[in-house]
C-alpha positions in Angstrom: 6.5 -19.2 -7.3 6.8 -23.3 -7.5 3.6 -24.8 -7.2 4.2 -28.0 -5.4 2.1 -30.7 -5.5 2.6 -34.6 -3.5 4.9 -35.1 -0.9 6.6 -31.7 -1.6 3.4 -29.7 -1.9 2.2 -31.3 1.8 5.0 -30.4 3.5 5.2 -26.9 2.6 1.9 -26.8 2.8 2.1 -27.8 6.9 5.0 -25.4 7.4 2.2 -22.6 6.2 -0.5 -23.3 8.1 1.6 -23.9 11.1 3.2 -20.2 10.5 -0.6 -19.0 10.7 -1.7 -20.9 13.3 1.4 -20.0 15.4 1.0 -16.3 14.6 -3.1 -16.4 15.7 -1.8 -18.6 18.9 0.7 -15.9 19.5 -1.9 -13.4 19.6 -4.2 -15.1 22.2 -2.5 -16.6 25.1 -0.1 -15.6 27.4 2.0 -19.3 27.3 3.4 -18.0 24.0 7.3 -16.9 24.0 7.8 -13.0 24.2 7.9 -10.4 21.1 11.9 -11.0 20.8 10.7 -14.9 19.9 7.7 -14.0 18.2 10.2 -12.3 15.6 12.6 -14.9 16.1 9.8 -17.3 14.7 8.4 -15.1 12.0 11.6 -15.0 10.2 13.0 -18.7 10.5 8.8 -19.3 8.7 9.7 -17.0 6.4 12.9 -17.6 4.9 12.2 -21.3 4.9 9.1 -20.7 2.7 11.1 -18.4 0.8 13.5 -20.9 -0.2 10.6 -23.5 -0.8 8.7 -21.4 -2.8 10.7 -18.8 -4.7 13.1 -20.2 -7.1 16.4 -18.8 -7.3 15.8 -17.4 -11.3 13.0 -15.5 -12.2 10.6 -17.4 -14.7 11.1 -20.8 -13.4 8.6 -22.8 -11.8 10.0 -26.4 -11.1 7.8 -28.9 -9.5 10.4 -29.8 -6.3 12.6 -28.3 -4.6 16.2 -28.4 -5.7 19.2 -29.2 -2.7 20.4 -26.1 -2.8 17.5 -24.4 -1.4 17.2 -27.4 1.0 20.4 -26.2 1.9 19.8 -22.8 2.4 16.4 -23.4 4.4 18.5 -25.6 7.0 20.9 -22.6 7.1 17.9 -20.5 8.1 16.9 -22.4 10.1 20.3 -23.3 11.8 20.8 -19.2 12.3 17.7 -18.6 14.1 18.3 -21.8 15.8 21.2 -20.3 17.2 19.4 -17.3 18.9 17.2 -19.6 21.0 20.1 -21.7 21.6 21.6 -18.7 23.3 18.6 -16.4 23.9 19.2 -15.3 27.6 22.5 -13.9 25.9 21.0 -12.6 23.3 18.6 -10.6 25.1 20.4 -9.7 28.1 24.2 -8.9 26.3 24.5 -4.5 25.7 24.5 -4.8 21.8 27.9 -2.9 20.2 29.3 -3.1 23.9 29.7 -6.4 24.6 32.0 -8.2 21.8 30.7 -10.9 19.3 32.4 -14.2 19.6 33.7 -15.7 16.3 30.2 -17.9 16.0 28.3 -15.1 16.7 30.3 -13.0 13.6 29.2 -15.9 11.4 25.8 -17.1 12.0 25.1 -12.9 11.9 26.8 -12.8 8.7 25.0 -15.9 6.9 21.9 -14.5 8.2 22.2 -11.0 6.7 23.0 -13.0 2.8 20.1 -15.7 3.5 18.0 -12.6 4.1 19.1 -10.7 1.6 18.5 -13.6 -1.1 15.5 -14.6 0.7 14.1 -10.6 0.1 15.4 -10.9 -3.9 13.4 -14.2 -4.5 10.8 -12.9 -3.2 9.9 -9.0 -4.3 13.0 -8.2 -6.9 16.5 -7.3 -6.7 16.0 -3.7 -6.1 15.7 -3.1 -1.8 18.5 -6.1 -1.3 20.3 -3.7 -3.8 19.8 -0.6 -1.6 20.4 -2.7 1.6 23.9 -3.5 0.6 24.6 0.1 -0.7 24.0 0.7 3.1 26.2 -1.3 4.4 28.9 -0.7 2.2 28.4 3.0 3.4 28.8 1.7 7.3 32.1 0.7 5.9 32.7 3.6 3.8 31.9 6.2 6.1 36.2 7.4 7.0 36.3 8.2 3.0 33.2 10.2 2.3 32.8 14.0 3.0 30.3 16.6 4.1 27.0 14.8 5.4 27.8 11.6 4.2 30.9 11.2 6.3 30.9 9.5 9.5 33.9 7.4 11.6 32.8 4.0 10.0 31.3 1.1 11.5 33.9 -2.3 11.8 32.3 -5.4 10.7 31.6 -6.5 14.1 29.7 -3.6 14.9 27.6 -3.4 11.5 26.6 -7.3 12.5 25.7 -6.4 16.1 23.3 -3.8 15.0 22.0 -5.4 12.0 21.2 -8.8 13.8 22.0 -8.9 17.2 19.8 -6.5 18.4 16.1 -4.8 17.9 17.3 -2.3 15.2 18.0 -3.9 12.7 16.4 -7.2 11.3 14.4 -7.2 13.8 13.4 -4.2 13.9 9.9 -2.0 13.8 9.0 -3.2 10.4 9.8 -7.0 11.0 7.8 -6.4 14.4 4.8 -4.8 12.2 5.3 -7.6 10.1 5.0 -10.4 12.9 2.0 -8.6 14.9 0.0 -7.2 12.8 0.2 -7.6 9.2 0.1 -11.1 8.9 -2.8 -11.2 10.8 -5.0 -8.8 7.9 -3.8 -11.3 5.4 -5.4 -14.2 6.9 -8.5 -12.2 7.2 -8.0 -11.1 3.4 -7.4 -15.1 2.4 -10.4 -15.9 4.4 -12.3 -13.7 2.8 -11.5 -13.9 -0.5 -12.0 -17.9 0.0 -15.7 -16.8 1.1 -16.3 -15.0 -2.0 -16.4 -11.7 -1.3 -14.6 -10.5 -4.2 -17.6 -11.8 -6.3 -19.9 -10.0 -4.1 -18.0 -6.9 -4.3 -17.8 -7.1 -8.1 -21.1 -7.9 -8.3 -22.1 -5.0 -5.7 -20.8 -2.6 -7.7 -22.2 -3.6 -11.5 -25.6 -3.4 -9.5 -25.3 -0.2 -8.3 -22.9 1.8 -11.1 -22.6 -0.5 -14.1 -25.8 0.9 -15.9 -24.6 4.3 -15.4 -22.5 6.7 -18.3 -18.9 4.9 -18.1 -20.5 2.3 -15.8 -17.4 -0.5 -16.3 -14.9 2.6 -15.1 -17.2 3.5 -12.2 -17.6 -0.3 -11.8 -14.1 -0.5 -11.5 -13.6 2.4 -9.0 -16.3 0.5 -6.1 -14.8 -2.9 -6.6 -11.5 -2.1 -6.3 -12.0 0.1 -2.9 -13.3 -2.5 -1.6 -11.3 -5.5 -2.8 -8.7 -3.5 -1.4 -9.9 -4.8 2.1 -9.2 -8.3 0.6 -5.3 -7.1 -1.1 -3.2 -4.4 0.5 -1.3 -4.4 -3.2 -2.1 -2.5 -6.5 -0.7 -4.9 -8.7 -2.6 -8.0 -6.9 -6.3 -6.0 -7.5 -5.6 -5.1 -10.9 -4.9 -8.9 -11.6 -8.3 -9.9 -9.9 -10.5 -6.7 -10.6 -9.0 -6.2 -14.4 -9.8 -8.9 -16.4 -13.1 -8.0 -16.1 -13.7 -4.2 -15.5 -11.0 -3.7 -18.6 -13.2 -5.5 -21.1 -16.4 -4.5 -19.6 -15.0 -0.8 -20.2 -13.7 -1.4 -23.3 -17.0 -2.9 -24.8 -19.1 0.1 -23.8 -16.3 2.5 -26.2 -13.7 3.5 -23.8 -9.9 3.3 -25.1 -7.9 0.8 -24.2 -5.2 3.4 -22.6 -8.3 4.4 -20.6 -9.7 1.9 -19.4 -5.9 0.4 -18.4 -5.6 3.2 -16.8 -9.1 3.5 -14.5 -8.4 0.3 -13.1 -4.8 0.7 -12.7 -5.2 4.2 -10.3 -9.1 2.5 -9.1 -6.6 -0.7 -7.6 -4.0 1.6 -6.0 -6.0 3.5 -4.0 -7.0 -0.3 -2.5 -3.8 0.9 0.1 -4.8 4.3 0.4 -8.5 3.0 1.8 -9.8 2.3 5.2 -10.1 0.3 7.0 -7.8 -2.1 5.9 -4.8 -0.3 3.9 -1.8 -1.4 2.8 0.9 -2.7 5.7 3.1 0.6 5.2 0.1 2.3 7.7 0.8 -0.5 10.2 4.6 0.3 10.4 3.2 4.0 10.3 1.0 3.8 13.5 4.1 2.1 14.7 6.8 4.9 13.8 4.5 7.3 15.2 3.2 5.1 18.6 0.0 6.0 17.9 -2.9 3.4 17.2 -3.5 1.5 13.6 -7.6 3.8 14.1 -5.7 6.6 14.6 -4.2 6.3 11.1 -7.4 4.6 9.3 -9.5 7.8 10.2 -6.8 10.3 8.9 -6.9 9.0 5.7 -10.5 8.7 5.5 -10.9 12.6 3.5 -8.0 12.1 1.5 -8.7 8.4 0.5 -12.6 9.9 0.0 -10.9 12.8 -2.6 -9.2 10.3 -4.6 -11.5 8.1 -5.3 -14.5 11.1 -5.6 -12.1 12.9 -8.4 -11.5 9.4 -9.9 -15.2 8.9 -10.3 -15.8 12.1 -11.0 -12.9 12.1 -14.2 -14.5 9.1 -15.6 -18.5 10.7 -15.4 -16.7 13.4 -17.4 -15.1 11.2 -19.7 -18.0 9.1 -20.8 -20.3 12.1 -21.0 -18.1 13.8 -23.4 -17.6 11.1 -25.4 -21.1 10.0 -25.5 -20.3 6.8 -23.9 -23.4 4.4 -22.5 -23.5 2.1 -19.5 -24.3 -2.1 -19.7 -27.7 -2.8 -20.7 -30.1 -3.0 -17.8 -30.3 -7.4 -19.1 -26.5 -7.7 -18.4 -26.8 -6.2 -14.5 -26.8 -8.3 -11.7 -30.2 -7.4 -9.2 -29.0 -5.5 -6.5 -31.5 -7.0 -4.3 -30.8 -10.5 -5.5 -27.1 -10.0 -4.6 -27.8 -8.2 -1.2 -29.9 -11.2 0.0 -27.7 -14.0 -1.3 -24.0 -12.2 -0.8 -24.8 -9.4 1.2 -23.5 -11.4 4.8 -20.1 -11.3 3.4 -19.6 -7.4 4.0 -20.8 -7.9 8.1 -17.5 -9.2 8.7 -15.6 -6.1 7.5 -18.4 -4.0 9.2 -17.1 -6.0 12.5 -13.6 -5.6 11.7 -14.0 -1.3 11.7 -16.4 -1.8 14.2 -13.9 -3.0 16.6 -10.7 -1.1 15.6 -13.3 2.0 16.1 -14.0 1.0 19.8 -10.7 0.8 21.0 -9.7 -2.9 20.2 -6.1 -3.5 19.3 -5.8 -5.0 15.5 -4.6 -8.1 16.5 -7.8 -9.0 18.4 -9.8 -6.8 16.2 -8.4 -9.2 13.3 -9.0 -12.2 14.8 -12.3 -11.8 15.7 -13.4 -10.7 12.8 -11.9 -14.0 11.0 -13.3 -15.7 13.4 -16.5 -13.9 12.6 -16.2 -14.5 9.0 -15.9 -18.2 9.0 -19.3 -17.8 11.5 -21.2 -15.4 8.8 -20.2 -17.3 5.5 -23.0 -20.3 6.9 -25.5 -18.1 7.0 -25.9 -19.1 3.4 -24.2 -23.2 2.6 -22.8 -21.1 -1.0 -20.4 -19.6 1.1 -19.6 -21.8 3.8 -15.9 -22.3 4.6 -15.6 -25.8 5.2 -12.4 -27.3 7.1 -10.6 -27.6 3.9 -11.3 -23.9 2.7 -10.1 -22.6 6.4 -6.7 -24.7 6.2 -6.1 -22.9 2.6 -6.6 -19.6 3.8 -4.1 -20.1 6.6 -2.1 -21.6 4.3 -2.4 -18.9 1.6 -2.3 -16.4 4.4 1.3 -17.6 5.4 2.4 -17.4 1.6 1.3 -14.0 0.8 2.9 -12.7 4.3 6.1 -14.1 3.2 7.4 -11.1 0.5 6.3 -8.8 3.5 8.2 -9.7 5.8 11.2 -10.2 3.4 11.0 -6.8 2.6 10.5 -5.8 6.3 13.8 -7.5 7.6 15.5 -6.1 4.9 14.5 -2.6 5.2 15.3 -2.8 8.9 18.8 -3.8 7.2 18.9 -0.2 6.0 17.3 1.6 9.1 20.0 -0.1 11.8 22.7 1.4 9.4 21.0 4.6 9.2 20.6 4.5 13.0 24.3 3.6 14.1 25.6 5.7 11.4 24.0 9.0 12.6 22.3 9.5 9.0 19.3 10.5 9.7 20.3 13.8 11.4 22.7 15.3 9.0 20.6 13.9 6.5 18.0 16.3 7.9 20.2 19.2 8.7 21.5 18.7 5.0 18.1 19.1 3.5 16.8 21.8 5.4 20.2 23.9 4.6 19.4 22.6 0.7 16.4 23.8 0.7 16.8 26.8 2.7 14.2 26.2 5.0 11.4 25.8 2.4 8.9 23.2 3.2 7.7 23.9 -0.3 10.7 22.5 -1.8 11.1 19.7 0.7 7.6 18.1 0.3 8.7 18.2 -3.5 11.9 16.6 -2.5 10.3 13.7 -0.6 7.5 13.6 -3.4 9.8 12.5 -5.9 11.7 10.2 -3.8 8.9 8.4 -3.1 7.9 7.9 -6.5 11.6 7.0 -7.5 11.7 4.4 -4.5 8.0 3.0 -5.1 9.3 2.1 -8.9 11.9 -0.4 -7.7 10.0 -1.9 -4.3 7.1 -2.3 -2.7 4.8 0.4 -0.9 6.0 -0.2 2.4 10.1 -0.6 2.3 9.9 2.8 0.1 7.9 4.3 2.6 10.3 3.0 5.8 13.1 4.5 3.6 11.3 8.2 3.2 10.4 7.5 7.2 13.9 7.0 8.2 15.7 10.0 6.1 13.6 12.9 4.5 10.2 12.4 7.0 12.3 13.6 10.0 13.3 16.8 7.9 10.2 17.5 6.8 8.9 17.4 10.5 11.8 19.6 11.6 9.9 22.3 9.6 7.1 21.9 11.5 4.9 19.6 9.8 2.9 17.2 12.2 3.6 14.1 12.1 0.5 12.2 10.9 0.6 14.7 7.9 4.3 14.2 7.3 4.4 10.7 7.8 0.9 10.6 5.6 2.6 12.7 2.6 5.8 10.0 2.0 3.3 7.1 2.7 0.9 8.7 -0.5 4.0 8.9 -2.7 4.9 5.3 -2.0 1.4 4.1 -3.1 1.3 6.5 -6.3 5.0 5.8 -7.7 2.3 2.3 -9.0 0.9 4.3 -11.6 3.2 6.9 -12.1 5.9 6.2 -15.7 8.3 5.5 -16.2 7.9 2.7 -14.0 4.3 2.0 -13.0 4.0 -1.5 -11.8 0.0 -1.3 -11.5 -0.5 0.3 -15.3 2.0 -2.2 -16.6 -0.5 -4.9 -15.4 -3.7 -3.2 -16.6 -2.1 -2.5 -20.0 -1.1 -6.2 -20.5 -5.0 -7.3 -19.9 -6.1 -4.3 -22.1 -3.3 -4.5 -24.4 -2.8 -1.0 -24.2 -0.1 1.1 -25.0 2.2 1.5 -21.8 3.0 5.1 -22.4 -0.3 6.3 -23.2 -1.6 4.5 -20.0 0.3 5.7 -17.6 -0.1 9.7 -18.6 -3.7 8.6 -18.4 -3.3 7.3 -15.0 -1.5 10.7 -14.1 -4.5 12.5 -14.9 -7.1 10.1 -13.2 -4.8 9.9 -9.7 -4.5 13.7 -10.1 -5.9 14.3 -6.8 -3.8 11.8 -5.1 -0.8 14.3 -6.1 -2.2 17.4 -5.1 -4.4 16.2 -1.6 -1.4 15.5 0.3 0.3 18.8 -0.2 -3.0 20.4 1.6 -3.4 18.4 4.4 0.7 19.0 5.3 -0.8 22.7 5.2 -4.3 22.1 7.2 -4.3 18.6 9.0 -8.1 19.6 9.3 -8.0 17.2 6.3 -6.5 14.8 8.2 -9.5 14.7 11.2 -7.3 17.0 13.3 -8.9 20.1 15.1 -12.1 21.6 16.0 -15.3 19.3 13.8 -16.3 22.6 12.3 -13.1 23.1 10.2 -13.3 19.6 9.4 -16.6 19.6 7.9 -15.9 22.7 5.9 -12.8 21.1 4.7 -15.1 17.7 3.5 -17.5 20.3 1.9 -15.5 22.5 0.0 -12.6 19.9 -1.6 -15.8 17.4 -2.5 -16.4 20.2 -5.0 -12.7 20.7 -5.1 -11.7 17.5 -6.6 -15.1 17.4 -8.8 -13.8 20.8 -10.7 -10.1 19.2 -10.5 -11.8 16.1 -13.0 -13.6 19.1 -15.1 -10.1 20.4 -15.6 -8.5 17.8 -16.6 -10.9 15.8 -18.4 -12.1 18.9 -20.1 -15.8 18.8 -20.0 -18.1 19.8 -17.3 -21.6 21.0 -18.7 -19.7 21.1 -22.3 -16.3 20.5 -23.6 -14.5 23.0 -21.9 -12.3 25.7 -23.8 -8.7 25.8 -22.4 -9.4 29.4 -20.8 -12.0 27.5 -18.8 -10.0 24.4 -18.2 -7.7 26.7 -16.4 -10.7 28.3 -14.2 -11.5 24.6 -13.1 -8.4 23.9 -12.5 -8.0 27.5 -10.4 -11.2 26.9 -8.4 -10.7 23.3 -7.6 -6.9 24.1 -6.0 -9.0 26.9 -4.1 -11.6 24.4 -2.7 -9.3 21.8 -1.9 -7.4 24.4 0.5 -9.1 23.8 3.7 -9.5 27.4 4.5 -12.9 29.9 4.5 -11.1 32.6 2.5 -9.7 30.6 -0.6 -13.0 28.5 -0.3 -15.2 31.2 -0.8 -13.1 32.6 -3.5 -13.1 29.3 -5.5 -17.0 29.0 -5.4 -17.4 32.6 -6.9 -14.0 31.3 -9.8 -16.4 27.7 -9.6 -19.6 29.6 -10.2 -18.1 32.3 -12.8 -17.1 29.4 -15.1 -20.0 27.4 -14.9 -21.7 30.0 -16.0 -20.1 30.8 -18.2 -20.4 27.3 -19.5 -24.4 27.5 -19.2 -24.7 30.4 -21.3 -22.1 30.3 -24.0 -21.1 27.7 -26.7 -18.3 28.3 -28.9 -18.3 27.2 -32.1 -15.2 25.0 -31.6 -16.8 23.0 -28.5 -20.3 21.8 -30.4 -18.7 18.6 -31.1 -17.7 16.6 -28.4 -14.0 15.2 -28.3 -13.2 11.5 -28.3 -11.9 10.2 -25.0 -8.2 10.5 -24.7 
């Protein structure tokens, strides 16, 4: 990204605020333009910043802004011009009925490239790459066979859906984009300007830092919380990592281990209420449910994954004898609580409101507005004037690859729709799979670990939403669970290899071996694999049903995920043999099942090996293995 400075760097500067403070206006009066404009707005901001900020090659960061991408910011501008030129048509014309005019053909057609460049700058070449597959398959449709064939969209048509109406670019991801997620990213800018992430990194040395494998379990509490702060798992591993990594390192852990702790520590930042990542906005939206709806339904899962994180690395350091920071290098938890502690109330007021009923535009708002109040409570903190127009102005920036990647996944959901994809794309599946939801789940689990590897969280979740969620529903899945399942794969295809964006970046600050990294990071985000698969069985993990089955559920996969850890880390009250590795490994499946029957029979399996464990020690298990 350029980083203008002078004339340049005031400019763009002005255009980001303005995009903020337009977006917060939007939010809170009714003089503002309707959500058709709103979108209207969000995109001419976007691509204009896009082309200000993004240069056109990768690896270049000029100090101005050549003509061409003058030139292509006046063409965005010039296209969405043209909607409120002619909005009453716009809105009031039957899209695919009434015929495009030869203007209308072109400005539609200029807009789709300056998009689809626009998305490219800005997040990689890979979802403007699966956009345009798309609409070569509109065109394609007369050639293809079985349930890829359909009668084939003319160009007029393809444009009319995928501009000129509320399908396409501005469609339910672009209108997640403009209402809601933009909104949490000024509250994130605010409150990383306050300081929080310093509180939260110091919060957590405080309270796990002295403890066995205190840098990894240092690294697991920062990074659920900075995760309020940065919906992204690269993003917290670039803040959290060059200091947890060395921490962890110093006190004996490998440098694959430690790469990989913060790596799967930073992507369950999206996974974590109650501010996740923006795929759960266009989630709530998919489903019409509320955002609270979807923050407490991931609450247990979000609670497993980060318990059997903590719990793998307690294992880790025991077995390898590791020690925690000496008491002289912690920070005073009381000393940090009285001086930062202020700087959590405005995320307590945040949940607070999304919990009473508030929508999370207002609930945003108010809590920014909150924040800026709180920070004076100590001067340290205070965000002055200048530190309130740099978080709206970094706000605006970081909401721009969002958006990008928003319009141009609604590129791919308006072909989708006109095309008729979706429901022989179902009807395929279920025939493929015979009916077996077993075999679907696995299905979507791989696809969205193949999407996540090439795009962000959210486009590869809108893709799984649009073609294999509807299938897996068809089987009778609820909705939350199925919707919950594609959005977990998403997240995890960040530290899953081949491509794992969020071990790449831990392993670079470590300098650690890729490879060995991210089949470490496999076996820390082991119950992020293996959760999701339950709840699609038992939504009691997801807060649905009677309390009772729910707090049973809590209960028995706490101890679920702990014995998961013992498996795979191989130690629990010794270094485990592989016989009891696999009785671990048994009981914990057992647990995390939310039922009474397979609960009760994993605590007797649980039991029977810890006992086991207690009163026997081979000869091949007195001396504890390194950590791997």
């Amino acid at each position: 990204m350029r980083k203008l400075v002078g004339y340049a760097g005031l400019v763009v500067g002005t255009v980001a605020v303005a995009m903020s403070v337009y977006h917060i206006y939007a939010r809170l009066t009714t003089y503002a333009p309707d959500q058709q404009a709103l979108l209207y707005i969000t995109l001419a901001f976007s691509l204009v910043l896009s082309f200000l900020l993004w240069p056109m090659r990768k690896g270049t960061t000029p100090d101005r802004v050549p003509w061409v991408d003058l030139v292509l910011a006046g063409l965005s501008l010039a296209c969405i011009g043209y909607m409120f030129v002619n909005y009453d048509y716009v809105v009031n014309r039957f899209p695919t009925a009434d015929s495009l005019s030869r203007t209308d053909m072109a400005v539609g057609i200029v807009a789709t490239l300056l998009v689809l460049e626009a998305t490219r700058r800005t997040i990689g070449a890979a979802l403007p790459i699966v956009a345009i597959v798309f609409l070569l398959y509109a065109f394609a449709g007369p050639w293809l066979y079985g349930w890829t064939y359909h009668k084939g969209l003319s160009l007029e048509i393809a444009i009319d859906q995928t501009y000129f109406t509320t399908e396409g670019i501005f469609g339910v991801p672009m209108t997640v984009a403009a209402t809601y997620v933009i909104l949490f990213i000024i509250f994130g800018s605010f409150l990383e300007r306050s300081g929080a992430g310093e509180f939260f990194m110091n919060f957590a040395n405080a309270i796990a830092g002295g403890a066995r494998g205190g840098p990894g379990k240092v690294s697991v509490v920062s990074s659920s919380l900075f995760g309020t702060i940065s919906g992204s798992a690269v993003a917290n591993v670039m803040v959290d990592g060059w200091l947890t990594i060395p921490m962890m390192k110093k006190t004996g852990f490998k440098p694959e281990a430690a790469a990989a702790i913060e790596a799967v520590a930073s992507t369950g930042g999206q996974i974590m209420p109650p501010i996740m990542g923006a795929a759960a906005f266009v989630m709530a939206e998919f489903q019409g449910v509320s955002y609270t709806k979807v923050m407490i339904a991931a609450v247990i899962p979000a609670l497993f994954y980060y318990g059997a994180l903590f719990a793998a690395i307690h294992f880790n350091a025991v077995r390898s004898g590791l020690k925690g920071l000496p008491r002289e290098e912690l920070p005073i938890l009381g000393y940090i609580i009285v001086r930062q502690g202020h700087l959590f109330l405005p995320v307590i007021v945040l949940l607070a409101l999304l919990l009473f009923g508030f929508t999370p535009t207002y609930g945003a708002i108010i809590a920014t507005a909150a924040l800026i109040a709180i920070s004076w409570l100590r001067p340290a903190t205070g965000l002055g004037w200048r530190a309130c127009l740099d978080g709206l102005r970094d706000g605006a920036v970081q909401t721009v690859p969002v958006a990008m990647a928003c319009a141009s996944a609604g590129i791919v959901i308006g072909i989708v729709l006109q095309t008729g994809l979706a429901l022989r794309f179902t009807a395929f599946l279920i025939d493929f799979t015979y009916g077996s939801l077993l075999l679907a789940l696995l299905i979507t689990m791989v696809a969205g670990i193949v999407l996540g590897m090439g795009m962000p969280t959210t486009p590869a979740y809108i893709m799984q939403a649009a073609l294999l969620v509807p299938a897996i529903m068809k089987l009778g899945v609820e909705p939350m669970a199925a919707h919950m399942f594609a959005f977990y794969f998403s997240c995890l295809s960040a530290v899953t290899p081949p491509v794992a964006l969020a071990v790449y970046a831990a392993a670079s600050i470590g300098g650690a071996g890729l490879w060995g990294s991210g089949v470490q990071a496999v076996k820390f985000a082991a119950a992020g694999f293996i959760v999701p698969f339950f709840f699609v069985y038992n939504p009691a993990l997801l807060f649905q049903g009677p309390w009772l089955p729910i707090l049973g559920a809590v209960v028995s996969g706490s101890i679920g995920v702990i014995a998961l850890a013992a498996a795979l880390e191989g130690y629990c009250l010794r270094v485990a043999t592989w016989f009891e590795r696999a009785l671990f490994l048994v009981a914990a499946l057992l647990l995390i099942d939310p039922n009474l029957v397979t609960s009760v029979i994993g605590l007797v399996v649980l039991a029977v090996v810890l006992l086991v464990q207690k009163l026997w020690v081979p000869r091949s298990t007195v001396a504890q293995g390194a950590i791997t």
